[in-house]
Backbone as CSV, one residue per row, in Angstrom:
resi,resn,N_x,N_y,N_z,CA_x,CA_y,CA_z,C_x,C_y,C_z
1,UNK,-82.977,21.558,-13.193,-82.180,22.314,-12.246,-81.354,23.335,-13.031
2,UNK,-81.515,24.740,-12.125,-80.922,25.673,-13.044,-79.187,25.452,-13.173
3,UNK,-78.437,26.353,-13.694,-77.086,26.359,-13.742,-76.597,26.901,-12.435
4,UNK,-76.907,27.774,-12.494,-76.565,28.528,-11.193,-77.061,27.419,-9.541
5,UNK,-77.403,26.728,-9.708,-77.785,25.438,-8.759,-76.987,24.250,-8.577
6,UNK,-76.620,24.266,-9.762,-75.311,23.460,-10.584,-74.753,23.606,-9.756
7,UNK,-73.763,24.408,-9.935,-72.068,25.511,-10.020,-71.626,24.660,-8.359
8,UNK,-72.707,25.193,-7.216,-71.851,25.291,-6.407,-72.021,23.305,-5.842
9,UNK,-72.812,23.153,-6.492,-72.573,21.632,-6.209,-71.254,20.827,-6.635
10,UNK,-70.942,21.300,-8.090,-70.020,20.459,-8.719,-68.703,20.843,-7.782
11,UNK,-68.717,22.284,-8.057,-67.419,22.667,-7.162,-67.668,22.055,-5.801
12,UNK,-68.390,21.570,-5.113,-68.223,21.184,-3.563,-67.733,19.569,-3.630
13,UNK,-68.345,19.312,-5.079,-67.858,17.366,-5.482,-66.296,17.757,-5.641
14,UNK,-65.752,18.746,-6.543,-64.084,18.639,-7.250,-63.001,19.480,-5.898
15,UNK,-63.868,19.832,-4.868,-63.312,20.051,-3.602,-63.217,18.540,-3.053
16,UNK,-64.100,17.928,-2.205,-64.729,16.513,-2.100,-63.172,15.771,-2.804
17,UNK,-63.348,15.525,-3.957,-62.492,14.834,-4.431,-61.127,14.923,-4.270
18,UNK,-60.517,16.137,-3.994,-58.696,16.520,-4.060,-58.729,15.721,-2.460
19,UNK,-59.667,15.732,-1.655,-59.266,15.214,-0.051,-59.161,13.978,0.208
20,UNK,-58.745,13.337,-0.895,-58.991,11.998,-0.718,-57.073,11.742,-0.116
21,UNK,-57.130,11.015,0.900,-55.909,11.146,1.801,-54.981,10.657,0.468
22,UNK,-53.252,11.024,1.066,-52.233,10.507,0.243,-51.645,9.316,1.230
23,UNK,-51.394,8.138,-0.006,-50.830,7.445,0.445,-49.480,7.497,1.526
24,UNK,-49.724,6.723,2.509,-48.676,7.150,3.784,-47.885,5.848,3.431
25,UNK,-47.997,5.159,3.021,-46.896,3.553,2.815,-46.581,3.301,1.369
26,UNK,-45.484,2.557,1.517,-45.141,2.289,-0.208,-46.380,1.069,-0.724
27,UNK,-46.903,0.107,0.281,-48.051,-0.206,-0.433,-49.292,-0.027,-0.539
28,UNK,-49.612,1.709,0.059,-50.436,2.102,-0.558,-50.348,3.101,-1.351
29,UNK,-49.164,3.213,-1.782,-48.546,4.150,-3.076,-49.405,3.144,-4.210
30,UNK,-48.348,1.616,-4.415,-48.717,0.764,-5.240,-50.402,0.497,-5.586
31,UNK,-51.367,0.563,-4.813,-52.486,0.372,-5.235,-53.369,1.586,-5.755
32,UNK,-52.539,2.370,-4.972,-53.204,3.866,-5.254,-53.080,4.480,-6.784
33,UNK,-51.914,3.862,-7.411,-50.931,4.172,-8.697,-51.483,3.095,-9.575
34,UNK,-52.155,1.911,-9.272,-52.437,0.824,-10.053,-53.029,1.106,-11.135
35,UNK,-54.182,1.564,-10.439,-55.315,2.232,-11.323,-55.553,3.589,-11.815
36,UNK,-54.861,4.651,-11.588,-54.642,5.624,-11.793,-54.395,6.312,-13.256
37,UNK,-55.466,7.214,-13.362,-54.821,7.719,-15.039,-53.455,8.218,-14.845
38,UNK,-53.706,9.545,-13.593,-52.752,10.254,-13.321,-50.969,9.329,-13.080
39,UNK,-51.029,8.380,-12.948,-49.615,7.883,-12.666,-49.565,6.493,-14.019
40,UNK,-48.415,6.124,-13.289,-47.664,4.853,-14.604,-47.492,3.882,-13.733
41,UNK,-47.525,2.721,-14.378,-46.117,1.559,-13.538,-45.842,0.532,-15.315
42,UNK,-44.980,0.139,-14.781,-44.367,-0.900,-15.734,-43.502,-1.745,-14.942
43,UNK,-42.873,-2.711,-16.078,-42.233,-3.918,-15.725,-41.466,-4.482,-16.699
44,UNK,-40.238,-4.981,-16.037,-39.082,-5.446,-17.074,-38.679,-6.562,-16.609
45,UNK,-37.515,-7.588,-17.293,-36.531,-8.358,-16.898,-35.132,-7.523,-17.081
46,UNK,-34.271,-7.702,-16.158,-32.927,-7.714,-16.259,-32.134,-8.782,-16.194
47,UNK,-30.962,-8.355,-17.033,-30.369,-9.567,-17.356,-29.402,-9.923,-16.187
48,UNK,-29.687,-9.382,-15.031,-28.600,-9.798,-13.723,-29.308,-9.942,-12.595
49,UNK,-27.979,-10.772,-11.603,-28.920,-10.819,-10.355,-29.108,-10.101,-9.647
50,UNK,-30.529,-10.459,-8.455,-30.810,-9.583,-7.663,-29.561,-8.949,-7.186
51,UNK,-28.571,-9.522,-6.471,-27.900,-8.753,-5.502,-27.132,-7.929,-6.703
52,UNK,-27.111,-8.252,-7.497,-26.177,-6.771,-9.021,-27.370,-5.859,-8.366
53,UNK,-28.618,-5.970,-8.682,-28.989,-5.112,-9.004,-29.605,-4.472,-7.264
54,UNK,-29.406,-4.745,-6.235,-29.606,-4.201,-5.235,-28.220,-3.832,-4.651
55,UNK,-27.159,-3.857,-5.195,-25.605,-3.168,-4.945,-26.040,-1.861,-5.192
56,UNK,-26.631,-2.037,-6.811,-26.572,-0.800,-7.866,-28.024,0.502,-7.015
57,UNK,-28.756,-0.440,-6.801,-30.195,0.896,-6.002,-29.014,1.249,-5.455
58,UNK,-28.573,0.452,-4.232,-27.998,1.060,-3.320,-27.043,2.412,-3.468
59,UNK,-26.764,1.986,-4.371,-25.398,3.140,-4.798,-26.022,4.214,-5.497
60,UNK,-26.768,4.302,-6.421,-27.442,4.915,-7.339,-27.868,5.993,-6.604
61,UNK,-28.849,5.109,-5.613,-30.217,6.033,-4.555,-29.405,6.955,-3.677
62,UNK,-28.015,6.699,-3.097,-27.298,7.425,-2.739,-26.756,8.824,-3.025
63,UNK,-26.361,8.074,-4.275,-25.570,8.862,-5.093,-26.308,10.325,-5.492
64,UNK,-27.889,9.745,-6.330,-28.527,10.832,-7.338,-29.473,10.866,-6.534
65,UNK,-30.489,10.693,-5.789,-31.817,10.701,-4.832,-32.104,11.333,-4.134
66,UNK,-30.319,11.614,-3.204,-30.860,12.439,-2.085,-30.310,13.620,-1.771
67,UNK,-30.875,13.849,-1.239,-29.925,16.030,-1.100,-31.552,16.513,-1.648
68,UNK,-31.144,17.897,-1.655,-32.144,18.794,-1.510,-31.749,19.804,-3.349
69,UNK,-33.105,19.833,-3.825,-32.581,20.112,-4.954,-33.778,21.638,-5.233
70,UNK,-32.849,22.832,-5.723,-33.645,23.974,-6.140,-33.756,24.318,-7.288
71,UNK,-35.263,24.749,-7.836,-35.660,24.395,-8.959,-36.616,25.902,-9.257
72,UNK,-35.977,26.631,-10.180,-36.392,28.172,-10.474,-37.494,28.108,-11.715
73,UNK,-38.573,28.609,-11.459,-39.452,28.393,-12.374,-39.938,29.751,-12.948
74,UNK,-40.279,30.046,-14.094,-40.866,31.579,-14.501,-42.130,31.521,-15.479
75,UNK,-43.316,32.204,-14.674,-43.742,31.725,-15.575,-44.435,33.282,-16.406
76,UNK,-44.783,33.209,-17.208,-45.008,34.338,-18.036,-46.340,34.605,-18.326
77,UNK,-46.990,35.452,-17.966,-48.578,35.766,-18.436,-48.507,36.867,-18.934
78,UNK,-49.753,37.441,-19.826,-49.840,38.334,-20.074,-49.554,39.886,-19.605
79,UNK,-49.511,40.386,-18.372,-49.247,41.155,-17.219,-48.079,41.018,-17.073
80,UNK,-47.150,40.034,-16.570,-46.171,39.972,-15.555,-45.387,38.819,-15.392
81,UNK,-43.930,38.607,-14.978,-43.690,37.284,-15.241,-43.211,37.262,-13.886
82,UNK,-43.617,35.621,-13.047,-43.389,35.372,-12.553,-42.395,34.373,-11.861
83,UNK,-41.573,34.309,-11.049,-40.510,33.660,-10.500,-40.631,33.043,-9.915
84,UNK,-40.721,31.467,-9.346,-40.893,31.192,-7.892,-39.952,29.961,-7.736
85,UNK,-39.360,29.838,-6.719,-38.418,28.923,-6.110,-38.853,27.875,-5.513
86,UNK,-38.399,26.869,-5.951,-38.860,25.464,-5.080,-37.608,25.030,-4.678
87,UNK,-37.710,24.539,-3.496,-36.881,23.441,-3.140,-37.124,22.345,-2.401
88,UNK,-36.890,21.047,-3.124,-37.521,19.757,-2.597,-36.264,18.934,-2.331
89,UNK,-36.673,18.252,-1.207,-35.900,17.561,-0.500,-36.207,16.199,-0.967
90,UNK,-35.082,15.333,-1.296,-35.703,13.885,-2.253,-35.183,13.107,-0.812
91,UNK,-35.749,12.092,-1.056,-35.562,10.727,0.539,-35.771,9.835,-0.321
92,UNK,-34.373,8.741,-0.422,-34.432,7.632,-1.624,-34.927,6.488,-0.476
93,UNK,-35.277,5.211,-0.038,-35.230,3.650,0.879,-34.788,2.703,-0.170
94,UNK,-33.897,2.095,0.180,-33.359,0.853,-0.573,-33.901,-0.153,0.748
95,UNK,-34.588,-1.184,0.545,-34.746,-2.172,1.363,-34.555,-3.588,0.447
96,UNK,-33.314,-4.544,1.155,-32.875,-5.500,0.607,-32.865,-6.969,1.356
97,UNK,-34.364,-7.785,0.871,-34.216,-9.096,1.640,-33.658,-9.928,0.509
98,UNK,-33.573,-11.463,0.894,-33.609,-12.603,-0.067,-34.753,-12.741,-1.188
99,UNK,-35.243,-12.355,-0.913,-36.619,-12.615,-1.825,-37.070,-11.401,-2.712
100,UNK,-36.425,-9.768,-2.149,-36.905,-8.638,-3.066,-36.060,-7.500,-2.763
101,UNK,-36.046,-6.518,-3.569,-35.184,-5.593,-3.324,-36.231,-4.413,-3.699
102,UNK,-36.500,-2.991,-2.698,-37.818,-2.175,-3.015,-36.554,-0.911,-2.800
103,UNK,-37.209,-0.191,-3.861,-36.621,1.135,-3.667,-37.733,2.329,-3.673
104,UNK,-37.706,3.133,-2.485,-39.209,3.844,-2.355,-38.577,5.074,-2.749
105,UNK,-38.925,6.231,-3.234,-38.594,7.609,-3.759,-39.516,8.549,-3.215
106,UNK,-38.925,9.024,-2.182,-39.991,10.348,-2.037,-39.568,12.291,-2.051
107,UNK,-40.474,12.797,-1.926,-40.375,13.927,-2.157,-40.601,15.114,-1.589
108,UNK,-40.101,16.211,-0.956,-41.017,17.026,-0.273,-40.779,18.622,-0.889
109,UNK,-41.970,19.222,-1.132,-41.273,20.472,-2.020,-41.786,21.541,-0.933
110,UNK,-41.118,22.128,-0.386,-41.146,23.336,0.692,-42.499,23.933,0.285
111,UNK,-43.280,24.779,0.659,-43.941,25.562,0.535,-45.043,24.934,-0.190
112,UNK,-44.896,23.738,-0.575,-46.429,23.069,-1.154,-47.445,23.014,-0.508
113,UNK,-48.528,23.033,-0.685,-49.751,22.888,0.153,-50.376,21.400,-0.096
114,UNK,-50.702,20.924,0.535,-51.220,19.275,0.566,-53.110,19.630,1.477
115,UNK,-54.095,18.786,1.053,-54.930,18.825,1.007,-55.185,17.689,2.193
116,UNK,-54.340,16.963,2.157,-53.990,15.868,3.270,-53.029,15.407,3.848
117,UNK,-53.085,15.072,4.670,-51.530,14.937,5.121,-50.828,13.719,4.670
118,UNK,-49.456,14.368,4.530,-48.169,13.202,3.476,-47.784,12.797,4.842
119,UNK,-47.121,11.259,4.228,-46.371,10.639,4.770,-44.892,11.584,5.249
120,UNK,-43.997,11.046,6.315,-42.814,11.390,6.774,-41.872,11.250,5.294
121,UNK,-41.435,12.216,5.417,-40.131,12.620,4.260,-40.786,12.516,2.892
122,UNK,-42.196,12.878,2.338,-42.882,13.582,1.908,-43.337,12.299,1.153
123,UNK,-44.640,13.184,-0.202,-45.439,12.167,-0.844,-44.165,11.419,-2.113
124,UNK,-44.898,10.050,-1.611,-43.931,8.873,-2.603,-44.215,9.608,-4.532
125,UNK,-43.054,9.359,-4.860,-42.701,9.820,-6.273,-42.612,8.299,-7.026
126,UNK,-41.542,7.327,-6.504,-41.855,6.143,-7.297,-41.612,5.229,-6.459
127,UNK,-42.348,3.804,-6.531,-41.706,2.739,-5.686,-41.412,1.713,-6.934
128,UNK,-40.086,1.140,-6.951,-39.123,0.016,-7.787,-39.452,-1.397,-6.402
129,UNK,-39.905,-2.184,-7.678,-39.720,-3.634,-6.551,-39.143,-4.805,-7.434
130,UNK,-38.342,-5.285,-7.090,-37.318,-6.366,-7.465,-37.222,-7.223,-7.304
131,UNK,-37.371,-8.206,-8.110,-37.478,-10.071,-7.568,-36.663,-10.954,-8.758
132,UNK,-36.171,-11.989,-7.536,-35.437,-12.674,-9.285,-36.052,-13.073,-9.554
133,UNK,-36.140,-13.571,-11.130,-36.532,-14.502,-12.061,-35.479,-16.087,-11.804
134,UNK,-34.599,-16.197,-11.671,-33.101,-17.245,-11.614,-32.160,-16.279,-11.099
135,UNK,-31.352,-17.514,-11.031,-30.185,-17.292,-10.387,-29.206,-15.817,-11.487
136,UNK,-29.364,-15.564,-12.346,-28.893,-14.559,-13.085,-29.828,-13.635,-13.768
137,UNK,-31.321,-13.386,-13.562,-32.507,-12.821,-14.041,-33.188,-12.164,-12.656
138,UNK,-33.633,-10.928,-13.335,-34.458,-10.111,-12.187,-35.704,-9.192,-12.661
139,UNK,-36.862,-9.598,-12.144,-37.985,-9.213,-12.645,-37.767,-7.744,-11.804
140,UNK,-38.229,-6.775,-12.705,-38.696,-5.090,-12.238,-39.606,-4.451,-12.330
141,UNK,-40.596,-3.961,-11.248,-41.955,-3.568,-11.169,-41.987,-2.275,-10.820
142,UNK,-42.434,-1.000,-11.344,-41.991,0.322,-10.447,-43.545,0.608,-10.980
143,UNK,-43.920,1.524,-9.788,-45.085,2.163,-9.344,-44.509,3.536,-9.072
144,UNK,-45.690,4.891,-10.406,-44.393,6.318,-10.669,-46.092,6.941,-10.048
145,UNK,-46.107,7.954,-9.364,-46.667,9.664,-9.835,-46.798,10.389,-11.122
146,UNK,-45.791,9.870,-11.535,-45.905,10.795,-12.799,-46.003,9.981,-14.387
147,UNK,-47.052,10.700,-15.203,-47.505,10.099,-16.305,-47.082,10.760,-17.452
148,UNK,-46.472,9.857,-18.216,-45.762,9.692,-19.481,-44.349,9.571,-19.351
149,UNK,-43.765,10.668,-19.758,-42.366,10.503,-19.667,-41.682,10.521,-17.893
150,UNK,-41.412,9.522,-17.342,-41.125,9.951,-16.198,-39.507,9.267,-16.287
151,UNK,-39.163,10.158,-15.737,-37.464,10.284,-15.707,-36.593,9.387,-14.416
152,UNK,-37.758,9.333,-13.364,-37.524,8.605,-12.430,-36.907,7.321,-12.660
153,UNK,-38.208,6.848,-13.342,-38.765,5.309,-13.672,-37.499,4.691,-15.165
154,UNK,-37.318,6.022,-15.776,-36.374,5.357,-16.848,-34.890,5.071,-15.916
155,UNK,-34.617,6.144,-15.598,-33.155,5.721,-14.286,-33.024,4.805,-13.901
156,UNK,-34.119,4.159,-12.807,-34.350,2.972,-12.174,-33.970,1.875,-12.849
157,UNK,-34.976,2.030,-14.385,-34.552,0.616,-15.679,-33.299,0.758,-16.232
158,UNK,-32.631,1.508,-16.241,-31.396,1.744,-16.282,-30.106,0.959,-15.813
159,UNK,-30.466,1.400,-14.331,-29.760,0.849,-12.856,-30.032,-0.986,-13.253
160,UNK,-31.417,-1.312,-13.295,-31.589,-2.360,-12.714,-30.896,-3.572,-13.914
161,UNK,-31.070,-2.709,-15.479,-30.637,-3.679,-16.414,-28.801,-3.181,-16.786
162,UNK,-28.352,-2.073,-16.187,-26.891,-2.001,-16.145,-26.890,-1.508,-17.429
163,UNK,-27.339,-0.703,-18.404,-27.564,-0.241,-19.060,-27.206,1.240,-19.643
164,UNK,-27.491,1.747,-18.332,-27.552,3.220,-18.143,-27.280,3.429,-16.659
165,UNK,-26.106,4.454,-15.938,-25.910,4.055,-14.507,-25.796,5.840,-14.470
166,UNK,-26.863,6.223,-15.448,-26.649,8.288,-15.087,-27.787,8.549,-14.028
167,UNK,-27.291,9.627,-13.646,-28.390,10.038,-12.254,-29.608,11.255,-13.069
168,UNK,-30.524,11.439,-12.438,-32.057,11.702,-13.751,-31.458,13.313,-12.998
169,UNK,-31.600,14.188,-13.762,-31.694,15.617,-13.500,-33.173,16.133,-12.749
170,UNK,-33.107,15.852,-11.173,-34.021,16.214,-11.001,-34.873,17.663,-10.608
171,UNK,-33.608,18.740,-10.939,-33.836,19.822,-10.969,-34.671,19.935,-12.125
172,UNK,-34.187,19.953,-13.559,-34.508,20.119,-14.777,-35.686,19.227,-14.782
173,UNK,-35.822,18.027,-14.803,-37.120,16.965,-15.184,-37.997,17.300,-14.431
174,UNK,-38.175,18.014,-12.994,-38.597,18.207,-12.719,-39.641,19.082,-13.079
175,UNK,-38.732,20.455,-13.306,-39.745,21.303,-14.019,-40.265,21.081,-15.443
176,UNK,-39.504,20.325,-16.203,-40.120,19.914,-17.266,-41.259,18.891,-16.868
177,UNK,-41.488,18.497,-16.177,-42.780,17.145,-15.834,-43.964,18.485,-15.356
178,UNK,-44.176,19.811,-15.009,-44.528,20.432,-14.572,-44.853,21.016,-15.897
179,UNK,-44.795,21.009,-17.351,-44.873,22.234,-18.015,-46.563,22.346,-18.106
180,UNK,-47.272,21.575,-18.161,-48.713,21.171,-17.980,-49.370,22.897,-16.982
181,UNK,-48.766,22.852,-15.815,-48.652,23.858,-15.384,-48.462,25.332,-15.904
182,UNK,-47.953,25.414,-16.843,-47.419,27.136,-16.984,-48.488,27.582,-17.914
């Protein structure tokens, strides 16, 4: 088969492929992220209990999560440099039973184009799930979008081991998690 026979096949597979729906629930964030090159998850102990550490989402997710954050990007080519403005609206969920504490992170960046349709208050960025270990120990499981350094996911371990209680710059990390892009 020639090349030119090729071409428009592959491109109709790497079309094919971007449509694969986005997860609409935090547990099908988690399975979707399991296996994924493109994303991370990990897992810790903290040295406190659940309810320390579901005070602290609570306050945290409040605090640094939500509001609407604008994020100026430039990018430079040969020709011309370009400017463009984002602004994404973050939507933190703290949900707190006896048995777990889940913190879902989502995202919506104005003017993005989606290939499928996102969930309400946009596509999940990270889900944190929380369980004790004992009465003073708390196991931490977070399921991220984003691979390698994700700024989210260090915050969260932060929060959950009392460690670190700073809010992640999500203007700045943002566009830095993006440089892949320019």
């Amino acid at each position: 088969m020639s090349i030119c026979r090729r071409l428009p096949c592959a491109a109709a597979a790497a079309l094919l492929a971007g449509c694969a729906a986005q997860p609409q629930t935090a547990a099908e964030f988690r399975r979707a992220t399991a296996g994924s090159y493109f994303a991370s998850s990990g897992t810790l102990e903290a040295g406190r209990p659940l309810a320390e550490v579901a005070q602290t989402f609570r306050q945290k997710a409040a605090e640094c999560l939500q509001g609407s954050v604008t994020t100026t990007v430039r990018i430079i080519t040969e020709f011309q440099i370009i400017i463009q403005e984002y602004v994404t609206d973050w939507k933190p969920t703290v949900a707190v039973t006896q048995e777990r504490v889940e913190l879902d992170v989502q995202a919506h960046t104005k003017g993005r184009l989606h290939l499928s349709r996102p969930p309400a208050g946009g596509p999940y960025r990270l889900v944190a799930d929380a369980y004790p270990v004992d009465a003073g120990r708390t196991r931490l499981q977070w399921f991220s979008s984003e691979r390698g350094s994700d700024y989210l996911a260090r915050a969260v371990e932060g929060w959950a081991t009392g460690k670190s209680m700073e809010c992640p710059d999500l203007a700045t990390e943002w566009d830095r998690s993006r440089e892949w892009a320019r």
